[in-house]
C-alpha positions as CSV (number, residue, x, y, z in Angstrom):
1,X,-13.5,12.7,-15.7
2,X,-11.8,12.2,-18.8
3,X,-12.1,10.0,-21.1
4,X,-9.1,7.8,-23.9
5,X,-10.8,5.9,-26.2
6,X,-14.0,4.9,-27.7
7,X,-15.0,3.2,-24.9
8,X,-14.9,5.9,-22.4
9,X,-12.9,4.9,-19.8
10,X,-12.9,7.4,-16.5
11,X,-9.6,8.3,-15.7
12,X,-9.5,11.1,-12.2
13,X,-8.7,14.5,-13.6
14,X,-6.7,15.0,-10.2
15,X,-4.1,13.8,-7.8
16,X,-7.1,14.1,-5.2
17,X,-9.7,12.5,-7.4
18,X,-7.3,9.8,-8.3
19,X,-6.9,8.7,-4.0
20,X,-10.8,8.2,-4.0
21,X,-11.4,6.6,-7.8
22,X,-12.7,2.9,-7.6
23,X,-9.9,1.9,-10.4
24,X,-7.1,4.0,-9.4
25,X,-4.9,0.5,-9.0
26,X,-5.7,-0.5,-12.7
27,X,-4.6,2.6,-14.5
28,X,-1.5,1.9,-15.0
29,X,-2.4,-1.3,-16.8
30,X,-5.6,0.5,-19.0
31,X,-3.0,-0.2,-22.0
32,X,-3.8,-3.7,-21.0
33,X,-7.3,-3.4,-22.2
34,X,-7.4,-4.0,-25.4
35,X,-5.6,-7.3,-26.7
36,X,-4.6,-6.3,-29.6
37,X,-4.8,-2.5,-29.9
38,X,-7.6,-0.2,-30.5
39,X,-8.1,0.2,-34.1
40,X,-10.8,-1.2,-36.1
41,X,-8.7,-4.1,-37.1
42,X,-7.7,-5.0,-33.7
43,X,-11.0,-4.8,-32.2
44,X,-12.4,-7.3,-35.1
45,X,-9.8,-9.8,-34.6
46,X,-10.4,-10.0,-30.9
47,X,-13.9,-10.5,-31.2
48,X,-13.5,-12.9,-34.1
49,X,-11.0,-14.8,-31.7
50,X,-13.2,-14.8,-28.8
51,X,-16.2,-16.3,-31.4
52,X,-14.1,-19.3,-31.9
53,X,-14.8,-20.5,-28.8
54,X,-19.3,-19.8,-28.8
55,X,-21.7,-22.4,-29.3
56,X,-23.1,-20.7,-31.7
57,X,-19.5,-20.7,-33.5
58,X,-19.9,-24.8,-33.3
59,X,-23.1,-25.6,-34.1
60,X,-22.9,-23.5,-37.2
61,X,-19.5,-25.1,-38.1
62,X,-21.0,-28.6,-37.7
63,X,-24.0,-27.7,-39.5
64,X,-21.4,-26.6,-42.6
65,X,-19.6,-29.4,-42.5
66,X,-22.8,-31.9,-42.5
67,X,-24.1,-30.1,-45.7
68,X,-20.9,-29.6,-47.4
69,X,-20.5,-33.7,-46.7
70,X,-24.3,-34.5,-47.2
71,X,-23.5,-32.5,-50.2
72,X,-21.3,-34.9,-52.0
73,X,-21.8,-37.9,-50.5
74,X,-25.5,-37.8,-52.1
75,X,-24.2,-36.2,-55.4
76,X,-26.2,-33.2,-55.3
77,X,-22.5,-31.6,-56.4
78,X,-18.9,-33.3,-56.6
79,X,-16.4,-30.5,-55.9
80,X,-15.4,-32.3,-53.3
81,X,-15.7,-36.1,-53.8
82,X,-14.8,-38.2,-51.0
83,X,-11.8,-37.6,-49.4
84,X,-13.1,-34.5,-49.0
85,X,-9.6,-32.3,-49.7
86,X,-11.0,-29.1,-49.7
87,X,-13.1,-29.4,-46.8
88,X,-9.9,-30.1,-45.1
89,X,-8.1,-27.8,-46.5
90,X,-10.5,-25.3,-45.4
91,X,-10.3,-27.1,-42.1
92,X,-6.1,-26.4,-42.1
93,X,-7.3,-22.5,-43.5
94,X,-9.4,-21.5,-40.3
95,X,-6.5,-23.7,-37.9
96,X,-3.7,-21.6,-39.2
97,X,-5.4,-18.4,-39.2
98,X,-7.0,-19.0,-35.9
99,X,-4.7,-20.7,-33.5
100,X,-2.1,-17.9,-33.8
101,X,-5.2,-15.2,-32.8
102,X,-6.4,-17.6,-30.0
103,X,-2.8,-18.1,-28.1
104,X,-2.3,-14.6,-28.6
105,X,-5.4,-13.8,-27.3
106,X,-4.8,-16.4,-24.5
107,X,-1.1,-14.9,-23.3
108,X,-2.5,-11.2,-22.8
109,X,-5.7,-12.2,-21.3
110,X,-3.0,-14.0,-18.6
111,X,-1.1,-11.2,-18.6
112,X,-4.1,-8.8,-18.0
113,X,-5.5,-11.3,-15.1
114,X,-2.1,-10.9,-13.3
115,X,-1.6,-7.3,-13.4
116,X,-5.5,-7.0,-12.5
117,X,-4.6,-9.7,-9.4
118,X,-1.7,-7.2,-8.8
119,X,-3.9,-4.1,-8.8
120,X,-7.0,-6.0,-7.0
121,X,-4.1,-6.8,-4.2
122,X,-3.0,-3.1,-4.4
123,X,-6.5,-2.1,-3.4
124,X,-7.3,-4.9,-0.6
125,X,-3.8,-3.5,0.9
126,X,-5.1,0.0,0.5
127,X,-8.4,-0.9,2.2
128,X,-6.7,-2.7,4.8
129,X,-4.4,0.0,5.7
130,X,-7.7,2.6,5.8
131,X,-9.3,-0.3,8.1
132,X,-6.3,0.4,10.6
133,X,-6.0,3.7,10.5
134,X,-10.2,3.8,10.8
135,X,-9.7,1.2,14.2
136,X,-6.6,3.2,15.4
137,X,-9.0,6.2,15.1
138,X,-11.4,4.8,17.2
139,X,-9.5,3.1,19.8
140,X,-8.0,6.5,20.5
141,X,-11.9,8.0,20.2
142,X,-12.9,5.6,22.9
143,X,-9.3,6.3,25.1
144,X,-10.9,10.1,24.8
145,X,-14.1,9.3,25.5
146,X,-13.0,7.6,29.0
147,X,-10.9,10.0,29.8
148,X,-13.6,12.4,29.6
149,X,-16.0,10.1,31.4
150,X,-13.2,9.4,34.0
151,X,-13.3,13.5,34.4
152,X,-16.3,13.9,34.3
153,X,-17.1,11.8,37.1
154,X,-14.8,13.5,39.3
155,X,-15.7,16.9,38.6
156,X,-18.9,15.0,39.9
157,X,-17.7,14.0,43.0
158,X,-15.7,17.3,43.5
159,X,-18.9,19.0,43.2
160,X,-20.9,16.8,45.4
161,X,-18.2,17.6,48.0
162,X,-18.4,21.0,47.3
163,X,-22.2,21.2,47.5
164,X,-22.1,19.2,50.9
165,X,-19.4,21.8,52.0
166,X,-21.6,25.0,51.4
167,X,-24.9,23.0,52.5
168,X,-22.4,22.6,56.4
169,X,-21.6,26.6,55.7
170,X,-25.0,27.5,54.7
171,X,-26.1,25.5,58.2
172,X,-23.5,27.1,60.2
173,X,-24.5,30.4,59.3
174,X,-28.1,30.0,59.6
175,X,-27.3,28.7,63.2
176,X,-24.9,31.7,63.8
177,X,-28.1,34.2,62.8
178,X,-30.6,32.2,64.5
179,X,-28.0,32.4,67.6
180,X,-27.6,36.3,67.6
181,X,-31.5,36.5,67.1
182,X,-32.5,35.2,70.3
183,X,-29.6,36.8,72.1
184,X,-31.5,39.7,70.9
């Protein structure tokens, strides 16, 4: 298998590797995989994207905002007195920056789910054209297997005639010798 990026994705080495590989469908979509590329850069801004959206991301945001409010409201410092400005200007900061990275992130996750749905439907058609092949196979397996059976029984019965024949020879010649021994 070869590999295309960090991650090690297998890719089949060959055309007959490639018919029995579990992801052959989604190949053609691996430049899907990352949302926005696969350099240091991108990688951080996915993940700081998909972190928008953690608990962890909220409770720490809330717990910010309490102190930064707690903060002034109390007097313990008054860079940012009660309208609180900066706080929502910092608010507006993080909105601009991540909203854009979030929709982004949004419309090529869609647009890796349908070529995935595309690929996974691919695969069930694949499978379901080995299942018929697999059940044409074995219909004509079992229209071999009565033929057979339907020969088989009447080389049977040809044999049983045939054994019945020879046992009426076998008795006529045994009379025939038993005849010309007593004429004798």
């Amino acid at each position: 298998m070869k590999t295309h990026s960090k991650k090690s994705r297998p890719t089949p080495a060959s055309t007959g590797e490639q018919e029995k590989h579990y992801f052959r469908f989604h190949l053609p979509h691996l430049h899907l995989a990352s949302v926005y590329g696969d350099d240091w850069f991108a990688l951080k801004a996915e993940a700081f994207a998909r972190f928008f959206g953690t608990p962890v991301f909220l409770v720490a945001q809330t717990i910010i905002v309490a102190i930064w409010i707690g903060a002034n409201v109390i007097g313990f410092t008054k860079f940012d007195v009660y309208p609180f400005i900066l706080l929502n200007l910092a608010f507006s900061l993080q909105a601009a920056y991540a909203a854009p990275l979030i929709l982004l992130a949004q419309t090529r996750q869609a647009e890796r789910d349908k070529v995935h749905t595309e690929a996974d439907a691919q695969h069930r058609e694949a499978l379901a054209l080995a299942n018929d092949q697999r059940l044409e196979l074995a219909a004509q397996h079992s229209e071999q297997m009565l033929t057979l059976l339907r020969q088989n029984t009447e080389l049977t019965e040809l044999t049983q005639q045939l054994s019945q024949h020879i046992e009426g020879l076998t008795r006529d010649i045994h009379n025939k010798i038993l005849q010309e021994s007593t004429r004798l």
